[in-house]
C-alpha positions, 0 to 999 in steps of 0.5 A, spaced: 500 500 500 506 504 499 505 510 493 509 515 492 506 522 491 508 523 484 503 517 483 498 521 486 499 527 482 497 523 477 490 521 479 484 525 478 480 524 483 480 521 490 475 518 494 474 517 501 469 511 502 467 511 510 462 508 514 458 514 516 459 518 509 462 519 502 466 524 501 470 524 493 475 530 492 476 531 484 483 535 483 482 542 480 475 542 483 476 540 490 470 537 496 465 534 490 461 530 495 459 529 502 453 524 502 452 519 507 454 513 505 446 511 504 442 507 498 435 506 498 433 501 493 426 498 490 426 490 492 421 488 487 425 491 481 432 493 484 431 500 481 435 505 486 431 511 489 435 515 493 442 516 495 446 520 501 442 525 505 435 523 503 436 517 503 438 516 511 432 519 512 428 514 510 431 509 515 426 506 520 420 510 516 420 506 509 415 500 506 417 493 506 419 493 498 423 499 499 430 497 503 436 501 506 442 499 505 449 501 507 454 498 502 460 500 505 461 497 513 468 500 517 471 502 512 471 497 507 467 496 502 461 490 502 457 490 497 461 493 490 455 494 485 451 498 490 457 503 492 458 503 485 451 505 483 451 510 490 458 513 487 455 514 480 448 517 483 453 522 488 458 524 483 452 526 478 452 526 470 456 532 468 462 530 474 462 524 470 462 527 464 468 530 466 471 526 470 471 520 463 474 526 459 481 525 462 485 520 459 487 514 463 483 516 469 486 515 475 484 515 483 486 515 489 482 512 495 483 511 503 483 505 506 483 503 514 490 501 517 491 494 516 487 493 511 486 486 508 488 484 500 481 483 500 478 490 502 483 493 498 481 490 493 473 491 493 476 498 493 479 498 487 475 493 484 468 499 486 473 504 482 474 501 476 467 500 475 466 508 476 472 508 470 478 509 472 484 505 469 489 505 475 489 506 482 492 508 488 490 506 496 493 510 501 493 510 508 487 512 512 493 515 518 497 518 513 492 522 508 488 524 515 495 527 518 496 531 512 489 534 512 489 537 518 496 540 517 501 535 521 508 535 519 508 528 518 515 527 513 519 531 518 523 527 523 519 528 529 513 524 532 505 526 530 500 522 533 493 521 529 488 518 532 482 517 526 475 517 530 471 512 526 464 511 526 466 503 525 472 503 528 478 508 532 485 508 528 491 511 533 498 511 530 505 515 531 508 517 525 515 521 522 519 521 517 512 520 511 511 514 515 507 509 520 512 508 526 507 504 529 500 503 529 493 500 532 486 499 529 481 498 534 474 496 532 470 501 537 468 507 533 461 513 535 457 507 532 459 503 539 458 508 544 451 509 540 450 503 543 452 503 549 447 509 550 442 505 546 442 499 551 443 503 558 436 506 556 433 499 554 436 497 560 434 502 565 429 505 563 425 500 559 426 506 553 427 505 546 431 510 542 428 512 534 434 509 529 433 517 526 430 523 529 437 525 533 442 522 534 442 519 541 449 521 544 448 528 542 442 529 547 444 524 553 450 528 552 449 535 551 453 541 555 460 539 557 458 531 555 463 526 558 465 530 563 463 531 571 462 540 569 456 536 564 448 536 567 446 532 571 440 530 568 437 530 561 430 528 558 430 523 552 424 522 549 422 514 546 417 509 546 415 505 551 419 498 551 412 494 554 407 499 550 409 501 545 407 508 547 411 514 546 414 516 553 420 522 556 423 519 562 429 524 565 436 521 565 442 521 570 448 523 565 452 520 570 449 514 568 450 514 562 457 517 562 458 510 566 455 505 560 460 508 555 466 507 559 467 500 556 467 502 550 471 508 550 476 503 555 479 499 549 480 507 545 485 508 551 488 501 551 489 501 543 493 508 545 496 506 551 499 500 546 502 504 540 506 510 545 509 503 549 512 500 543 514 507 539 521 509 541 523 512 546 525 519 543 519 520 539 514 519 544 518 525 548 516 529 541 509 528 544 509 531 551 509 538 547 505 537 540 500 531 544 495 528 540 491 530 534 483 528 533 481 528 527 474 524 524 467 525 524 466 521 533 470 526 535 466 532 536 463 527 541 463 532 546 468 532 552 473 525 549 478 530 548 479 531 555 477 525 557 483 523 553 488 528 556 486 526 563 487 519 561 494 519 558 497 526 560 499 529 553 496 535 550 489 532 546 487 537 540 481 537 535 483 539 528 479 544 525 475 540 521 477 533 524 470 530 518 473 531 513 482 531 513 482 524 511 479 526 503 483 534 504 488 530 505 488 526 499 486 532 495 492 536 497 497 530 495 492 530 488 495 537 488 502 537 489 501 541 496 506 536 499 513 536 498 516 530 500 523 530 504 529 528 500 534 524 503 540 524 499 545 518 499 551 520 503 557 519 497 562 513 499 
């Protein structure tokens, strides 16, 4: 998975397939897209109905022939046809038109850490299907630390921590390269239902899958944090009745219901700083940890994290979308990479 940025800018276009959304940067254009990674399809004709944000809506509200689907599951893609359609639905048709004009079109696409050959190639193979005739995968790590501005190919530490729907990446990178790096399988989704299942649990309440996202009400205000409010009203359905009910949740409780998943986020930190080198890890006393991807505007982690692990924790400026700008700014030529030359003999 090793390109060089002069590969990169010879691509066109670069696509970052999440699991919450698509995001596609064309060069020359910038951010085209960014839609939820979302498809509604007409079951008894296989005619697609919708995609990205109009979609989601419809989830938890359609007919039996009308069916959701999420083609793309932590970062991978499970169901290429229907990325594919999604793709060409999103991009619409003068993008595509423009796009299919370039000879030789080129793409480039973010994958997860430690992504497998057969994730790597369900990518590529959604790709080609848009028309590309080469493509370049690049690590999510890597494209998100030069989103949000790390100066990822000078020799000192950067630490990177990629807040997934699906999963968490954390990795500590120098030299244009992952030192070391873990993929945890613990991402907003997660905690989502930890929140989910503490209100079934405890108050016998079921949460819309649509509406408001769950966590952003039992969290509001300073969130993980103890300075948050006490208590907070949730409005669901009765789990015995089925009635529309609000009940007055302890955020306290709640925060206590997370802690198992956000547990293993500080596990997979505590992993990477002890097997990365020793000076490195001195580098990031003072420059700390940078949040970037759509879970971490989940209110007070950051601090939560600095408590945790004693290093400074910041949120990039637009920590949704540095993956994909990333991309974009190799696309670009934005990066000059540091040229090491061989000593003479």
């Amino acid at each position: 998975m090793t390109v060089s940025l002069e590969q990169l800018r010879r691509c066109h276009f670069a696509v970052d397939l999440g699991a919450a959304r698509t995001r596609v940067y064309v060069k020359g254009s910038g951010l085209v897209v960014d839609q939820p990674s979302v498809a509604a399809m007409n079951t008894r004709n296989g005619a697609l109905i919708a995609v990205g944000e109009f979609a989601e809506q419809m989830t938890g509200r359609t007919p039996d022939y009308i069916r959701v689907v999420r083609p793309i599951a932590g970062g991978t893609v499970v169901d290429i046809e229907m990325a594919q359609r999604m793709l060409r639905h999103l991009l619409g048709d003068k993008m595509r038109r423009t796009l299919r004009r370039r000879p030789r079109l080129r793409a480039a696409a973010c994958t997860p850490h430690d992504a497998d050959p057969l994730a790597q190639r369900a990518t590529i193979e959604t790709l080609v299907g848009l028309g590309a005739r080469r493509v370049e995968l690049v690590d999510t790590l890597i494209a998100a630390a030069v989103g949000c501005g790390l100066p990822v190919e000078r020799p000192e530490a950067s630490m990177i921590m990629v807040c997934g729907a699906a999963a968490t990446q954390v990795a500590v990178l120098s030299l244009g390269s992952i030192v070391t790096a873990q993929r945890i399988p613990v991402g907003g989704e997660a905690v989502d239902h930890a929140i989910v299942q503490h209100l079934r649990h405890a108050h016998a309440l079921v949460l819309p899958s649509q509406s408001v996202r769950p966590l952003q009400i039992a969290l509001s205000g300073n969130g993980l944090t103890e300075r948050g409010p006490a208590s907070t009203e949730i409005h669901g359905r009765d789990v015995a009745t089925g009635l529309p009910r609000s009940v007055r949740v302890d955020t306290a409780a709640v925060r206590h219901a997370i802690q198992t998943p956000l547990t293993a986020v500080l596990d997979g930190i505590g992993r990477v700083l002890r097997e990365c080198p020793p000076d490195l890890v001195a580098d990031l006393a003072d420059r700390g940890i940078v949040m970037v991807g759509g879970s971490a505007r989940l209110p007070g982690l950051d601090e939560m994290l600095r408590e945790a692990t004693g290093v400074p924790v910041h949120i990039a400026e637009q920590p949704d979308v540095c993956a994909v700008q990333g991309l974009g700014a190799m696309l670009e030529g934005q990066v000059e990479p540091l040229v090491l030359d061989p000593l003479a003999a």
